[in-house]
N, C-alpha and C positions, 0 to 999 in steps of 0.2 A: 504494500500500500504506500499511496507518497505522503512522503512525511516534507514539509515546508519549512524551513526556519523565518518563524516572527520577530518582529521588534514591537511588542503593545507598550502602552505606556505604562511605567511602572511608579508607583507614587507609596512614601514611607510615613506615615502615621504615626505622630506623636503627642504627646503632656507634658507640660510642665507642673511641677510641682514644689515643693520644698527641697524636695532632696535636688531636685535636678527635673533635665530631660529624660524622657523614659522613651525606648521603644514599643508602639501597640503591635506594628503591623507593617508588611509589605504586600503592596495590592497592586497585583496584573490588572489590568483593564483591557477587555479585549470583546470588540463585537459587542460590546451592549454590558458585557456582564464583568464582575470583578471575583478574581480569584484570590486568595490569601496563600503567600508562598513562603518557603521556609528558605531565608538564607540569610547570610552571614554577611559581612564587613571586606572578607576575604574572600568571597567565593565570586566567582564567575558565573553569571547567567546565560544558559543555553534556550531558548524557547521553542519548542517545535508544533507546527500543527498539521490535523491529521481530519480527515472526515468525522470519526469518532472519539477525538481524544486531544487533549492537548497534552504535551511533555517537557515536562520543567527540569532541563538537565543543571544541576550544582554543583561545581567543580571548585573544590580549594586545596592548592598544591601544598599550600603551607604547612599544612595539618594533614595531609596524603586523604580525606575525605570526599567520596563523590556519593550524591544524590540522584534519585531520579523519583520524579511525582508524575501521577498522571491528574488531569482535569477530565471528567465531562460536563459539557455546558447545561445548565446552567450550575452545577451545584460552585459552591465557592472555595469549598477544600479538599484534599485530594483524594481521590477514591480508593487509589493506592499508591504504593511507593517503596524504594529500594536504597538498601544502603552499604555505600562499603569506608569502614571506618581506620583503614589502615594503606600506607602505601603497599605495606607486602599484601593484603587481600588483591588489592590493584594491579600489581605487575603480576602476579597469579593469573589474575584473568586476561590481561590485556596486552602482556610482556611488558619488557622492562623502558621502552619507548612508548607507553602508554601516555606521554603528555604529547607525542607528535600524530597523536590520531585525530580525527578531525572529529568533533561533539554531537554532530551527525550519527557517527559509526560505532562510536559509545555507545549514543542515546539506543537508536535499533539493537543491539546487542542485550542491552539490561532491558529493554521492552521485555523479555522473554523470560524476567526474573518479578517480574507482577504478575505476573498468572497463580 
């Protein structure tokens, strides 16, 4: 199936309060509707879409950590999702050049690890 890489607009949701600024939220906007996504400071946003799914690839090399969420429209959180929480999980699966592969070829790859 073809999968598209998006650019929606992505808008970060804060408070102030006493202590400070607080993080609420990170919100895709896409086609009408807003998704709430999980990422970090550090991470790399991949977004892909699909006839039946959108795919939110998170990459951060720092912390050897890669995500993958799926959307379907309209819900606003992800229906599921994949995690690999180590570089060695990472180059396990992808080899040890696993940051020269394009977020594309990742994304389709761990698609196959939400089922």
């Amino acid at each position: 199936m073809c999968m598209t890489p998006i650019t929606p607009t992505l808008k970060l949701h804060t408070h102030l309060d006493k202590e400070g600024i607080h993080i609420n939220s990170l919100i895709m906007k896409h086609n009408g509707n807003n998704y709430h996504l999980y990422a970090g400071t550090k991470d790399t946003i991949y977004i892909f879409s699909q006839p039946i799914a959108l795919y939110v690839l998170t990459v951060n090399r720092e912390h050897g950590i890669i995500g993958l969420n799926a959307y379907m429209s309209p819900e606003p959180f992800p229906i599921n999702n994949f995690y690999m929480h180590s570089t060695k999980e990472i180059k396990d699966m992808f080899g040890p050049e696993w940051e020269q592969l394009p977020a594309i070829d990742i994304t389709q790859k761990l698609i196959n690890y939400l089922m």
